[in-house]
C-alpha positions in Angstrom: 0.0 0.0 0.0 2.8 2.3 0.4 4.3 2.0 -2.8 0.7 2.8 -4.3 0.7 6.2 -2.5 4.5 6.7 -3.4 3.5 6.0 -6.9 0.6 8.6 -6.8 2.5 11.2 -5.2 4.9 10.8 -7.8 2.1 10.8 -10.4 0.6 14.0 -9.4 3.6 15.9 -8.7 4.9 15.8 -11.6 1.6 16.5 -13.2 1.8 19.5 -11.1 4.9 20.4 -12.2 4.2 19.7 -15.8 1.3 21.5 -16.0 3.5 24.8 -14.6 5.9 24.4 -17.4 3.5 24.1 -20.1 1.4 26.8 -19.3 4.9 29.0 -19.3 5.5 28.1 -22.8 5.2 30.8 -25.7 2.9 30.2 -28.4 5.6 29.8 -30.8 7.1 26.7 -28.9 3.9 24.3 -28.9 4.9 22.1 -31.9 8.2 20.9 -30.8 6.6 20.8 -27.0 4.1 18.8 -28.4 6.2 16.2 -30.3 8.2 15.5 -27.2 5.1 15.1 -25.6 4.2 12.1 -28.6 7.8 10.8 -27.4 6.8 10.5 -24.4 3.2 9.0 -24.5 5.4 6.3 -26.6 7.8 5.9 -24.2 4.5 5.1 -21.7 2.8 2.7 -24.2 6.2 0.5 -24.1 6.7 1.1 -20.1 2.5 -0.3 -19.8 3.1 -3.4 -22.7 6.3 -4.0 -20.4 4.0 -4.2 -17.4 1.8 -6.9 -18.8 5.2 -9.1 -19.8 5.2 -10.0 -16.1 2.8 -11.3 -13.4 0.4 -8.2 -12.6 -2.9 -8.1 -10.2 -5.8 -7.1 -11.6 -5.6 -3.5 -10.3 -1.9 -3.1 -11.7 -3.5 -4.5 -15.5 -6.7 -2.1 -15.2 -3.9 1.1 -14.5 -1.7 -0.5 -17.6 -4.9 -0.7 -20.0 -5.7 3.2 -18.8 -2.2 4.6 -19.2 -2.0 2.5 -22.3 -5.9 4.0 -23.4 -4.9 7.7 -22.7 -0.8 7.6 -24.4 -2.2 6.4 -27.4 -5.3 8.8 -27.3 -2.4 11.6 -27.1 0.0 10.2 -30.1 -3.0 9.7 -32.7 -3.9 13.4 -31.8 -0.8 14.7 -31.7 -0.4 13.0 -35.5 -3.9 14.3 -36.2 -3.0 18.2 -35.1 0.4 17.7 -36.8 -1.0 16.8 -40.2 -3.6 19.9 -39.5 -0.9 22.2 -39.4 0.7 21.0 -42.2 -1.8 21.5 -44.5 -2.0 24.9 -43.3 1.5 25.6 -45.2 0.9 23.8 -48.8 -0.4 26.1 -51.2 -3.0 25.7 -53.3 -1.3 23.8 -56.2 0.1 21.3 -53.7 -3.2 20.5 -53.4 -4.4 19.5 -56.5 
């Protein structure tokens, strides 16, 4: 039980903390913030299909399949907003 509320203190520290960062960073900066960020949510899937590689309770699969759930929710839309943006900067002939 201790380790769980280690592990959550850790968690939400450092979402704290992230969250204080982010909202410091100039408009200019968000793209190549938020491709780290996509490194990072794939650093997380690997870290979660590493969890399931060994003997896990229940509870420790259910938090594997959610941090699994919401990394890969954050790389498709980072792609997604990416390829947005993108488009914003091919002109009109590109297009066709």
């Amino acid at each position: 039980m201790t380790e769980l509320i280690i592990m959550l203190f850790v968690f939400f520290l450092s979402f704290l903390i992230g969250y204080l960062f982010i909202s410091k960073v100039p408009q200019l900066l968000h793209t190549p913030l938020m491709s780290m960020t996509n490194a990072i949510s794939a650093v997380t899937i690997l870290g979660a299909l590493l969890l399931f590689s060994v003997e896990t309770t229940p509870f420790e699969k259910v938090i594997g399949v959610i941090a699994i759930a919401m990394a890969t929710f954050n790389v498709v839309g980072g792609f997604v907003i990416t390829d947005r943006m993108l488009k914003l900067f091919k002109s009109n002939t590109d297009m066709k």
